[in-house]
C-alpha positions as CSV (number, residue, x, y, z in Angstrom):
1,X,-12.3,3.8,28.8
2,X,-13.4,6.6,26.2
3,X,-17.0,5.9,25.0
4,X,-16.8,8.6,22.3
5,X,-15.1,8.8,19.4
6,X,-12.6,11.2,19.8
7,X,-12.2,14.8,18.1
8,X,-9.8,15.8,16.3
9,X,-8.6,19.4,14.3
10,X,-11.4,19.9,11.8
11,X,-8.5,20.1,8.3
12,X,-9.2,19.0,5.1
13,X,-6.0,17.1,3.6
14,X,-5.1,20.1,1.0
15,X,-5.5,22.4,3.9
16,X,-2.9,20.2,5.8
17,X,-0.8,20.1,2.9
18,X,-0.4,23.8,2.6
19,X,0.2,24.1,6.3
20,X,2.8,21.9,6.5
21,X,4.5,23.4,3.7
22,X,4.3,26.4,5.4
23,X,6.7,25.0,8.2
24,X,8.7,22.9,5.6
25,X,9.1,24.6,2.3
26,X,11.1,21.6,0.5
27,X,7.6,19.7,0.7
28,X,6.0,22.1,-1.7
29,X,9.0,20.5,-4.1
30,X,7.2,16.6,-3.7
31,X,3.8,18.8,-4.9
32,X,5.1,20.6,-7.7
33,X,6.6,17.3,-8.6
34,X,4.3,14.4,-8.0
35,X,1.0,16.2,-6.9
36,X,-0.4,16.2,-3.4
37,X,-0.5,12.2,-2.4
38,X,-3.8,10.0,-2.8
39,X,-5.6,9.6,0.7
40,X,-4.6,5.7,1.4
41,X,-7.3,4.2,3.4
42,X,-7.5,0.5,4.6
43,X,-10.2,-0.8,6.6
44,X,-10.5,-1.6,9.7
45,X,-9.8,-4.8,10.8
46,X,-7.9,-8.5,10.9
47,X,-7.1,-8.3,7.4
48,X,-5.3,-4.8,7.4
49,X,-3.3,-6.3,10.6
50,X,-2.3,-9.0,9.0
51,X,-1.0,-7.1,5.8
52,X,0.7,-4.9,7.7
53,X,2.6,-7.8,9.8
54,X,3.5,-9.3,6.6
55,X,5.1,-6.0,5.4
56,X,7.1,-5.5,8.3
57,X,10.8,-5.7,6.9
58,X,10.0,-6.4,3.8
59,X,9.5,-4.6,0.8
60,X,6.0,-3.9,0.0
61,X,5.8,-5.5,-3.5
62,X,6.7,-9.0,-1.7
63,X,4.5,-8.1,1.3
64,X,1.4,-7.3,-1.0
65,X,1.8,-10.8,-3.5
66,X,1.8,-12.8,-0.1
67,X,-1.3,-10.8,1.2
68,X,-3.1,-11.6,-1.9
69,X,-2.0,-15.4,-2.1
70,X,-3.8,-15.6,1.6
71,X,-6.8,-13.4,0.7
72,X,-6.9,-16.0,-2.4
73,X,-6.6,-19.3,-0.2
74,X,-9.0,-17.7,2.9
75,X,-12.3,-16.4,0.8
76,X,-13.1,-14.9,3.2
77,X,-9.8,-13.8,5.9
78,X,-11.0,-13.9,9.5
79,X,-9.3,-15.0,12.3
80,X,-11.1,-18.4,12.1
81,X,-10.0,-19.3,8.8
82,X,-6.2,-18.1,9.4
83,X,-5.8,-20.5,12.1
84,X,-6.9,-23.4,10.3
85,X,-3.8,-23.1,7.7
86,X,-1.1,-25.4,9.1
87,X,2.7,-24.1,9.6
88,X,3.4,-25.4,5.7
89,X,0.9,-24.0,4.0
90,X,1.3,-20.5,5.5
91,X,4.6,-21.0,4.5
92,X,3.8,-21.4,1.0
93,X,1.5,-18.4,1.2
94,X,5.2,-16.7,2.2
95,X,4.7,-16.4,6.0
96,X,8.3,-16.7,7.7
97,X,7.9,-18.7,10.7
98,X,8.1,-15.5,13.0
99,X,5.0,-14.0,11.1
100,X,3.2,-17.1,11.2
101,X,3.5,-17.0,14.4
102,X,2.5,-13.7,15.2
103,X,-0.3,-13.7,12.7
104,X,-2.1,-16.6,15.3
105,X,-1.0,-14.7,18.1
106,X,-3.3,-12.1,16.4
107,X,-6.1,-14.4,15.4
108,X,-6.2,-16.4,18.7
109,X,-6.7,-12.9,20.5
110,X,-9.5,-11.8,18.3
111,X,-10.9,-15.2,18.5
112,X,-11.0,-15.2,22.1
113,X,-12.0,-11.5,22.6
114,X,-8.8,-10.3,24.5
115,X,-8.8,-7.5,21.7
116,X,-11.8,-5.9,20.0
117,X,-10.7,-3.8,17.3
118,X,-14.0,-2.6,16.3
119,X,-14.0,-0.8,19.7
120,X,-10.5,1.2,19.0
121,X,-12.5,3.6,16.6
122,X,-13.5,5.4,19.7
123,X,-10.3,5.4,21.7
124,X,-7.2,8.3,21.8
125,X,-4.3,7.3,19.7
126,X,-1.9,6.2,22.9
127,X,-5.0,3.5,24.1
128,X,-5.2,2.4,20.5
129,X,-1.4,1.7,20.3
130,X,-1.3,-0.5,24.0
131,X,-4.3,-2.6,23.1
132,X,-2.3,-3.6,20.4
133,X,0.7,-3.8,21.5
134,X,-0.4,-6.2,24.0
135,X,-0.1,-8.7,21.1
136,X,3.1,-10.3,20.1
137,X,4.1,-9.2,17.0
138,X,2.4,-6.1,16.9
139,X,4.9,-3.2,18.3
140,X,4.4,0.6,17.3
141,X,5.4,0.7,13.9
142,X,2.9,-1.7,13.5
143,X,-0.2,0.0,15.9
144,X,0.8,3.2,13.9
145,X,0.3,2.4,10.6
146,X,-2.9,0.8,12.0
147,X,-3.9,4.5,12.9
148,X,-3.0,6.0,10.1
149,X,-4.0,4.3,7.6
150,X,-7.1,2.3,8.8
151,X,-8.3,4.7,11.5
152,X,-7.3,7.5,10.0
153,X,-5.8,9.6,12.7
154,X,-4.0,13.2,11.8
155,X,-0.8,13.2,13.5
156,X,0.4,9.8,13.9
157,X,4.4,9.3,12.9
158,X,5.0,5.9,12.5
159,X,8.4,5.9,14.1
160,X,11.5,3.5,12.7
161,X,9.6,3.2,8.9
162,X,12.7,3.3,6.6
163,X,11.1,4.5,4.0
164,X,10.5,7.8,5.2
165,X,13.8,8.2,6.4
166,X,14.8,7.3,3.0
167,X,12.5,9.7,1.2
168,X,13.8,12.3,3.7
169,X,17.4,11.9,3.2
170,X,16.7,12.0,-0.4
171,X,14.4,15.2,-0.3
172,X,17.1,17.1,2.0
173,X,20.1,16.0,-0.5
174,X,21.3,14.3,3.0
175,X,24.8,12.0,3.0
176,X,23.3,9.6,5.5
177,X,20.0,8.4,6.3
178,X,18.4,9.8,9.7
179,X,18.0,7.3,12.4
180,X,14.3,6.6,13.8
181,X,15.0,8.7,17.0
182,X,16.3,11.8,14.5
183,X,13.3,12.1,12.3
184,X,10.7,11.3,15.2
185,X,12.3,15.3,16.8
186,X,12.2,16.5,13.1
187,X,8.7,15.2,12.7
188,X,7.6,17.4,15.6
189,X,7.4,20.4,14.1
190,X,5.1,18.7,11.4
191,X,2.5,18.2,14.4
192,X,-0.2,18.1,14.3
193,X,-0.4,16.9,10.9
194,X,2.4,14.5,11.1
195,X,-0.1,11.7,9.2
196,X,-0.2,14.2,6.3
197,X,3.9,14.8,6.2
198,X,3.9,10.8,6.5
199,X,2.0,10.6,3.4
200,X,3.6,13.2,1.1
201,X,6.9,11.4,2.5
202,X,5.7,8.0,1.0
203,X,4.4,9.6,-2.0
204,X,8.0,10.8,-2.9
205,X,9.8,7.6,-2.0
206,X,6.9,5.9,-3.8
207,X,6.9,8.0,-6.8
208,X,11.1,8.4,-7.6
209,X,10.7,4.4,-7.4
210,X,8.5,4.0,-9.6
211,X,10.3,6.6,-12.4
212,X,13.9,4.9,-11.6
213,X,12.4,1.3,-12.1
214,X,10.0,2.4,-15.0
């Protein structure tokens, strides 16, 4: 197991940006639009796992009121506290009964020490994504949005996110939408600051949506 946290290519985020447009000139259109994207950072931990289980499938909006509601009724979240909501009131909070169950899959693993996340700082992004994966619920769109928006990694590509896809098609003027499998071989040429082209991606979806429903 890697005792040492691992290095990675020593880029600011502007000097990412202006590689990757480089290699992709209608990015430099999402800049001269909507600026270069804010940094999103979440930390590390139960909390952010849990938010991002609740916004799997769903839209954010309705991911982030639920999150609140629980952050709300917990004061403070840890895994301790989640599993002493019953089924109902979880419900309430707007867990589905699959996320409920996944959420004390989670907690119940973190309770009993099968998975230490304040150990996956340290560990390479594929070692990071099967300690996590080892918990129902948790598959790799999940472990990647874990690495790239709590730990922070530079090229992760969280495969199967719609709204990328989505902000894609729209960018490239596209009739369709690309299927996961299609924009994971277009985001290799993006490497290795794929975490960067995810987040001017996001920053376009995020940023039309806002002016269309503005």
């Amino acid at each position: 197991m890697c005792t040492k946290k691992m290095a990675y290519p020593p880029i600011s985020q502007q000097q990412a940006m202006e590689t990757l447009c480089s290699v992709e000139p209608s990015f430099i259109q999402i800049i001269e639009q909507y600026g270069t994207p804010p940094l999103w950072h979440r930390e590390e931990g139960f909390a952010t796992l849990i938010q991002i289980i609740l916004e799997q499938q769903v839209s954010l909006a309705s991911a982030k009121a639920a999150f609140d509601r629980l952050e709300k009724a917990s004061n403070p979240l840890t895994p301790g506290r989640f599993l002493q909501f019953s089924d109902s009131e979880l419900k309430k909070i707007g867990f589905s009964r699959q996320k409920t169950l996944y959420g004390r899959h989670l907690a119940t693993a973190l309770e009993e020490e099968q998975l230490k996340l304040d150990s996956l700082h340290s560990r390479n992004d594929d070692d990071v994504r099967r300690e996590l994966t080892k918990i129902k619920g948790i598959g790799i769109w999940t472990s990647n949005i874990y690495l790239l928006m709590a730990l922070q990694r530079p090229d992760i590509w969280p495969k199967g996110d719609i709204a990328l896809a989505a902000a894609y098609r729209e960018l490239k003027q596209l009739e369709k939408r690309p299927s996961s499998e299609t924009m994971e071989t277009i985001s290799v040429r993006w490497a290795p600051y794929r975490s960067a082209a995810a987040r001017l991606l996001y920053h376009y979806y995020l940023s039309r949506r806002e002016i269309q429903t503005g």
